[in-house]
C-alpha positions in Angstrom: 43.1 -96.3 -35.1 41.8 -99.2 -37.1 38.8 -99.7 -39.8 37.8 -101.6 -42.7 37.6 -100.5 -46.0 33.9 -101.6 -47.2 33.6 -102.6 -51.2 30.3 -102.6 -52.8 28.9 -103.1 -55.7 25.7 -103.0 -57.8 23.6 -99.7 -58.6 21.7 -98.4 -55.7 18.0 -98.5 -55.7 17.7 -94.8 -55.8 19.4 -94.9 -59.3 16.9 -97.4 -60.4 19.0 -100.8 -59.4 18.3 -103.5 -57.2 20.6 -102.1 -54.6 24.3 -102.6 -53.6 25.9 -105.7 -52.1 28.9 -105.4 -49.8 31.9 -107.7 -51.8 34.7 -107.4 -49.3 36.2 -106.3 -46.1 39.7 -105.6 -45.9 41.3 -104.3 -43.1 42.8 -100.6 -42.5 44.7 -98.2 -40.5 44.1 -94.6 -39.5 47.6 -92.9 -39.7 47.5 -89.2 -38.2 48.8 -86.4 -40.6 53.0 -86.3 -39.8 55.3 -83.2 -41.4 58.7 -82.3 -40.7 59.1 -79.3 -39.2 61.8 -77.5 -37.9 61.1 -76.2 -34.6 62.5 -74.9 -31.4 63.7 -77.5 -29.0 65.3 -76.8 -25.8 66.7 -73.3 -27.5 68.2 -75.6 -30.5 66.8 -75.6 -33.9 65.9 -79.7 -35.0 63.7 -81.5 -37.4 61.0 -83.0 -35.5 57.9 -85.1 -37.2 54.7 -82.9 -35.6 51.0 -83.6 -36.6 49.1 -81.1 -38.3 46.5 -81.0 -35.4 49.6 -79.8 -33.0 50.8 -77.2 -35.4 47.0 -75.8 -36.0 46.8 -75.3 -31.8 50.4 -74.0 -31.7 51.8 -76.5 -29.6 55.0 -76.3 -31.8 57.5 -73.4 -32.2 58.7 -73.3 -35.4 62.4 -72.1 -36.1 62.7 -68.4 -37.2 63.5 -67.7 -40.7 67.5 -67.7 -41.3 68.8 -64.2 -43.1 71.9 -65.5 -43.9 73.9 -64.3 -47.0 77.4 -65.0 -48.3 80.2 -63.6 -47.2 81.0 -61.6 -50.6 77.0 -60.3 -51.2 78.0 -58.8 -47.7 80.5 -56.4 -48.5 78.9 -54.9 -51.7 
């Protein structure tokens, strides 16, 4: 989505100014919330780049936790 960031200045009148002025406009973008995740894909573990919203409804299986251990921690 796009925006504009909106710069003002002065003290508002509320505070006992004359009020604010807008200064500039500059354009902006809305970017939604990305993480890498590692998840369940077609029964293989990948990274995938998922937005928060989709792992808050659970439209993402994430990978199970690993409980690997080295070979020489296993025989003691």
């Amino acid at each position: 989505m796009k925006g504009s960031i909106i710069w003002r200045s002065g003290k508002s009148k509320k505070s006992g100014g004359i009020g604010t002025h807008i200064t500039a406009i500059t354009k902006r973008k809305f970017l939604p919330n990305l993480q890498r995740v590692k998840a369940l894909i077609n029964g293989e573990v990948r990274y995938i780049r998922v937005t928060t919203r989709a792992l808050k409804k659970g439209l993402v299986t994430k990978a199970p936790k690993r409980n690997w251990k080295k070979p020489e921690a296993a025989k003691n």
